[in-house]
C-alpha positions in Angstrom: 53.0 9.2 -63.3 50.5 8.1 -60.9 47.1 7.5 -61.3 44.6 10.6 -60.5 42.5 10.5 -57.6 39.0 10.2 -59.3 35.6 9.4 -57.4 33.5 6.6 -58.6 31.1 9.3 -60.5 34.5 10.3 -62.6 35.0 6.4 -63.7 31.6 5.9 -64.4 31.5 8.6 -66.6 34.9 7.8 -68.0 33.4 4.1 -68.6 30.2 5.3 -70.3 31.8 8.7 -72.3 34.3 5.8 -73.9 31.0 4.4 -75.5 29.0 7.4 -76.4 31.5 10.3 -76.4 28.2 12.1 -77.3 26.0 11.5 -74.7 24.0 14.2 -73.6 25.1 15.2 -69.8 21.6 15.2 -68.6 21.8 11.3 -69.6 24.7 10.8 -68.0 24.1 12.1 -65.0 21.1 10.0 -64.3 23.4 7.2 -65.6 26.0 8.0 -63.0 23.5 9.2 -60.1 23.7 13.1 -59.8 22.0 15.8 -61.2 22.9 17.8 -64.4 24.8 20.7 -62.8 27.7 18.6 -60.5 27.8 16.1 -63.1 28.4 19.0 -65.8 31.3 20.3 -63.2 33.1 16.9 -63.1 33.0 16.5 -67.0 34.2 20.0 -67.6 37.2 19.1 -64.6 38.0 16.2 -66.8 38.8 18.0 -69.9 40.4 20.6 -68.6 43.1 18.1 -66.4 43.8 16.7 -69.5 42.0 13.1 -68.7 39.8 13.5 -71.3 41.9 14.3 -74.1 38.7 14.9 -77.0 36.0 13.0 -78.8 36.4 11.6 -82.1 34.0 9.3 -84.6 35.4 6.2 -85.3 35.1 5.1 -89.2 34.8 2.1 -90.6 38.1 1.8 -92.8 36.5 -0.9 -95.4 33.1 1.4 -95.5 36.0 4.5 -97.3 37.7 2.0 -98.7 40.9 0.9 -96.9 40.8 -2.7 -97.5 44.5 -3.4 -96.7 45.8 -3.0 -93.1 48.5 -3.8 -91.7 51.5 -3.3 -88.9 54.8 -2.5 -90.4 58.2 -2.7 -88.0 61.1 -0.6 -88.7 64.6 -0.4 -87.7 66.9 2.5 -88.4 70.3 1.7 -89.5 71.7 4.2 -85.9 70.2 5.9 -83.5 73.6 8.5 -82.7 72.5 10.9 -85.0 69.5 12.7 -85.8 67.8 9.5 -88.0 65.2 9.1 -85.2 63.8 12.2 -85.6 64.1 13.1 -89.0 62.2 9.5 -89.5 59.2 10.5 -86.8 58.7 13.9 -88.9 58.8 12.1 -92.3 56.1 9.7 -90.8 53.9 12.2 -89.1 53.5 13.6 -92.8 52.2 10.2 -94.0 48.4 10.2 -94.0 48.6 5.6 -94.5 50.2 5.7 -91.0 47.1 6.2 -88.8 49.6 5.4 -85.4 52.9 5.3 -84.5 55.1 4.1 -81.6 58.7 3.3 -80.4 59.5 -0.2 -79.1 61.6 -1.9 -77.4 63.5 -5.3 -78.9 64.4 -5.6 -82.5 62.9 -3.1 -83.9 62.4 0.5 -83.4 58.8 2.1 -84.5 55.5 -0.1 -85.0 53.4 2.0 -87.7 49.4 0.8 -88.5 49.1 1.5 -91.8 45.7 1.3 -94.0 45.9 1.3 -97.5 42.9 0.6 -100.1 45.0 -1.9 -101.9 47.9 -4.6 -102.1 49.8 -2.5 -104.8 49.3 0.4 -103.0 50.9 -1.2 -99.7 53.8 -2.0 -102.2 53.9 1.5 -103.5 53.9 2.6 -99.9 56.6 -0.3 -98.7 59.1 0.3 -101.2 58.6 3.7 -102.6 58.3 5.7 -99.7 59.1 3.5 -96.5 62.2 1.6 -97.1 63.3 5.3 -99.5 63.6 7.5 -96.1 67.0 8.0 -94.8 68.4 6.0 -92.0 65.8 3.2 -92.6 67.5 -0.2 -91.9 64.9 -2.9 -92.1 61.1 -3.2 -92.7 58.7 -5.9 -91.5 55.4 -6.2 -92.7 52.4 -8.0 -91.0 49.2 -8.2 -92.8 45.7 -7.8 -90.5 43.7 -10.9 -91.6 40.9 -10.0 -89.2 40.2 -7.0 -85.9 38.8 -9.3 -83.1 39.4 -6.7 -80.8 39.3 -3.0 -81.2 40.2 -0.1 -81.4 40.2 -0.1 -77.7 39.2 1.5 -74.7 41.3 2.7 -72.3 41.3 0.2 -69.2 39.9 2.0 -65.8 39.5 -1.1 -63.7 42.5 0.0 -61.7 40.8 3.4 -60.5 38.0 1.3 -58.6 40.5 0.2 -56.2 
């Protein structure tokens, strides 16, 4: 896909919306230089070309009690049958796995999981994980500490 063609107003707003999805669009356009009413236009373009996708708050997991987090690579035993997606449905359904992606290299899905516990990472590990059909080999790496995230999305290459 290539990038969209946005104007420096779009990418500053992009760049300020990632840090206060809640602004107020007055704000923002003053923020980003134009009044109320263009600057409402573009943020209502943006939404609807799918570039902005939504707003969301972002929790602190240790503040609800998810003490335990960690990434958790799995490999299915074959991908020739329909184990692929009868393991992405079985995972959509688990609220511990807050993301999910297929890699490349050894191993085929990287789930972040958060949990409130050790015992119930185990519970989740062994008694659900390693339990679904098709599921080869687990790999568990706990989160010691977040340095950095979760992230925004990069926009440096639209200023070019």
């Amino acid at each position: 896909m290539i990038s969209p063609q946005l104007s420096d107003f779009e990418v500053k707003m992009l760049q300020i919306l990632q840090g206060n999805g809640r602004i107020a669009v007055t704000d923002l356009a003053q923020m980003i230089g134009l009044s109320a009413t263009p600057c409402a236009r573009r943020f209502e373009h943006l939404q609807e070309s799918g570039v902005i996708k939504g707003f969301a708050a972002t929790i602190d997991r240790r503040a609800i009690g998810l003490m335990v987090e960690v990434f958790v690579q799995v490999r299915l035993n074959t991908h020739s049958d329909d184990s692929p997606e009868r393991f992405i449905a079985e995972i959509q359904r688990m609220d511990e796995v807050s993301s999910c992606w297929t890699m490349t290299g050894e191993h085929d899905f990287l789930l972040h999981v958060m949990v409130p516990t050790v015992d119930d990472l185990n519970d989740f590990v062994m008694h659900r994980l390693m339990r679904l059909k098709g599921v080869r080999d687990v790999h568990t790496q706990l989160v010691l500490q977040n340095i950095k995230g979760p992230g925004k999305i990069p926009l440096g290459h639209l200023k070019r």
